[in-house]
N, C-alpha and C positions, 0 to 999 in steps of 0.2 A: 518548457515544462521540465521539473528536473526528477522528475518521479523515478526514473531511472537509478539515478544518482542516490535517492531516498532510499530507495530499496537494499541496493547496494549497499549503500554504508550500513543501513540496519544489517542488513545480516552479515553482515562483516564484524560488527561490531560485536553479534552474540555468536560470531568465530563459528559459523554455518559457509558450508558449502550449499552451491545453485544444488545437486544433488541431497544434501542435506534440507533444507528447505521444503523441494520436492517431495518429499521422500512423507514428509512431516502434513505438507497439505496433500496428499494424493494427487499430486499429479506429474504429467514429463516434467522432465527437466527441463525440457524447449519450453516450456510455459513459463518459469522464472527467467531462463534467457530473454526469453521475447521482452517479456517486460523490463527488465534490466535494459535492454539494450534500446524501448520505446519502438518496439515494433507491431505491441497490440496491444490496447486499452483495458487494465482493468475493469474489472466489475465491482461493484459496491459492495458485493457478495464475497468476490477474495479478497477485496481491499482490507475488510472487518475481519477476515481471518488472518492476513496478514499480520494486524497490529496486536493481535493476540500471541502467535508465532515469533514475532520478532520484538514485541516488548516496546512497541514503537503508537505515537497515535498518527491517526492521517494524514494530519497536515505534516506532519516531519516527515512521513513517506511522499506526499503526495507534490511539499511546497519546498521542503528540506528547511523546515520551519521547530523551531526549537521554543517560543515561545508555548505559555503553559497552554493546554488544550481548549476550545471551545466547548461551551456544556451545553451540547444537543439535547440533552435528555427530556427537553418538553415538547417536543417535535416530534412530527408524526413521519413514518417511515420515504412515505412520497415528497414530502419537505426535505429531508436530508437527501435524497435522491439528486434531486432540483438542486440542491446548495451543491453536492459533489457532482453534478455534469455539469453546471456554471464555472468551478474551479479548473475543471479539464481543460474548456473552453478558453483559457486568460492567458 
């Protein structure tokens, strides 16, 4: 999984520091670490605030996936749930 990596280069990209980031979602710093570095799974919950913060959609955080985004938008919240803990999974 390169979610790590995803993260990473997103906010490297919008020239944010792990403290920066933090700072922006409310929370430690150790929380962007952790994830950065794939030692604790996000949530679907800051995953979506992620890509708001970083300017980024999921799959390029999640897959380090550059094509154009998938349009969830007819899906119900426990369907996209389902799609991103099958992704975790691969």
């Amino acid at each position: 999984m390169v979610i790590n990596n995803g993260i990473k280069e997103a906010r490297e990209k919008k020239m944010m520091t792990q403290n920066d980031l933090a700072k922006r979602m409310g929370v430690d710093v150790n929380v962007i670490k952790d994830w950065e570095e794939n030692n604790t799974m996000i949530s679907l919950k800051d995953l979506r605030r992620l890509t708001k913060y970083l300017d980024a959609t999921s799959d390029q955080l999640l897959l380090g996936c550059t094509k154009p985004p998938i349009d969830l938008s007819g899906l119900t919240e426990d369907q996209i749930e389902e799609i991103f803990l099958y992704l975790l999974q691969i």
